[in-house]
C-alpha positions as CSV (number, residue, x, y, z in Angstrom):
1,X,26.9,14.7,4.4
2,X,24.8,11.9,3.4
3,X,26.2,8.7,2.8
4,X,26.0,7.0,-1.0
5,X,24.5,4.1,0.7
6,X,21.9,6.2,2.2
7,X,21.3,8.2,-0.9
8,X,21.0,4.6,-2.8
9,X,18.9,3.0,-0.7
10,X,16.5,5.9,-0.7
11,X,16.3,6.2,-4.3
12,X,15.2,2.6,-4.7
13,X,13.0,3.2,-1.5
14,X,11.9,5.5,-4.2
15,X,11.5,3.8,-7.1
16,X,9.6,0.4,-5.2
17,X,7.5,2.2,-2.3
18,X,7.1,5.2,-2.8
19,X,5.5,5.1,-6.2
20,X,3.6,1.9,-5.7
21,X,2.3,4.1,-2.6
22,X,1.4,7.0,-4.8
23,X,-2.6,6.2,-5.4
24,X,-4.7,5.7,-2.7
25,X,-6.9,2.7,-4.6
26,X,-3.3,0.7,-4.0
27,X,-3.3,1.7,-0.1
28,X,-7.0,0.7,0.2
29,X,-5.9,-2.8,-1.3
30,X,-3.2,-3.3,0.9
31,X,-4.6,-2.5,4.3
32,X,-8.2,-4.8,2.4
33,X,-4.9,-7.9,2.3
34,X,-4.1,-6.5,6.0
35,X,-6.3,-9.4,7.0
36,X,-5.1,-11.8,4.6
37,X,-5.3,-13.5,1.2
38,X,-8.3,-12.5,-1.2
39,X,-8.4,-12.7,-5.2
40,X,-9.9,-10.0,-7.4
41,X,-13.1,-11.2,-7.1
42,X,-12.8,-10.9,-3.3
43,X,-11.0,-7.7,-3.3
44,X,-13.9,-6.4,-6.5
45,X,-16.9,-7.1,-3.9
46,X,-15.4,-5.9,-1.0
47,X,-14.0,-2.2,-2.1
48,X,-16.6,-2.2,-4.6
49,X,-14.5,-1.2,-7.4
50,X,-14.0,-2.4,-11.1
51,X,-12.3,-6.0,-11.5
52,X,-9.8,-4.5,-14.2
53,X,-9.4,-1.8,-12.0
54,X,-8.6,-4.3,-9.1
55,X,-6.5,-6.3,-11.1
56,X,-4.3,-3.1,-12.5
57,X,-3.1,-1.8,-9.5
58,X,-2.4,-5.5,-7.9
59,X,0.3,-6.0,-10.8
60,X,1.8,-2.7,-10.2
61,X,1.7,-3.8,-6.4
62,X,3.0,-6.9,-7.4
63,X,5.1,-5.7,-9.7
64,X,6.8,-3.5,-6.6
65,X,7.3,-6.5,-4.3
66,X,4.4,-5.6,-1.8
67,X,1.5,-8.3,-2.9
68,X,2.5,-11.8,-3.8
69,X,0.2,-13.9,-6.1
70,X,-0.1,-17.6,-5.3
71,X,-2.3,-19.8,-8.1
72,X,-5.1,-21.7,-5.8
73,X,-7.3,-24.1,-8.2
74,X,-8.7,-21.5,-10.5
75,X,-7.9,-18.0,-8.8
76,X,-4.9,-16.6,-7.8
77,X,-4.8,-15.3,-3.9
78,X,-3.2,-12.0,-3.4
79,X,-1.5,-11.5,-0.2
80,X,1.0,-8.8,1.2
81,X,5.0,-9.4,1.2
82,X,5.3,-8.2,4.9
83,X,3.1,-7.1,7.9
84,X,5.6,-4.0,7.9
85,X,4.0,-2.7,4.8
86,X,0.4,-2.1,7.4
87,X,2.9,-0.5,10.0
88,X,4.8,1.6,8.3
89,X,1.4,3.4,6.6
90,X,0.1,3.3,10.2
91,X,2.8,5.5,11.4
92,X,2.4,7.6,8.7
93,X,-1.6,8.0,8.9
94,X,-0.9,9.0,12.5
95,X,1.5,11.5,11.6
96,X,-1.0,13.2,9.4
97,X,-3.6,12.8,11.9
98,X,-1.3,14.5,14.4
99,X,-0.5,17.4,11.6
100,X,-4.4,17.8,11.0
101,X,-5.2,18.5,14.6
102,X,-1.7,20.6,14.5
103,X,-3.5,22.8,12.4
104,X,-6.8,22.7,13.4
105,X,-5.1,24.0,16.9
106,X,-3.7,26.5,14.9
107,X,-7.0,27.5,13.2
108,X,-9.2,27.0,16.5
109,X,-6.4,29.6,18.9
């Protein structure tokens, strides 16, 4: 049986990660802060992408406890909470790299 602890802590898991994790503009933006602070009009130039896009999902992200937003002069710098964020989609990008050639196996035999 699975503790209440575990079944709270997952549901918030929920609720903060998992969600913020659920559009792949978001994961782009974190692993683009993987090597450090940038402000929208960094983060616009280098993915290429709308600055109210940009600027949308780095609220939710902030909003979710991953990106912090520090005022610098006239911009605000973005940067991630904790490294761990970058490791933990590592692990799971090599799972599903693993699963692909799983099935490609399967596919191939």
């Amino acid at each position: 049986m699975l503790s209440p602890t575990l079944i709270q802590e997952i549901t918030q898991l929920h609720a903060d990660f998992c969600s913020a994790l659920a559009d792949s503009t978001r994961l782009i933006l974190l692993y683009a802060l993987a090597d450090g602070p940038r402000n929208v009009s960094e983060l616009t130039e280098q993915l290429e992408l709308p600055q109210p896009t940009v600027s949308r999902h780095l609220k939710i992200l902030r909003e979710r406890g991953m990106v912090t937003a520090t005022r610098q002069g006239m911009t605000v710098q973005y940067s991630l909470t904790d490294e761990r964020i970058i490791q933990a989609l590592d692990i799971l990008r090599a799972i599903m790299r693993d699963r692909i050639q799983y099935h490609a196996s399967l596919i191939a035999a």
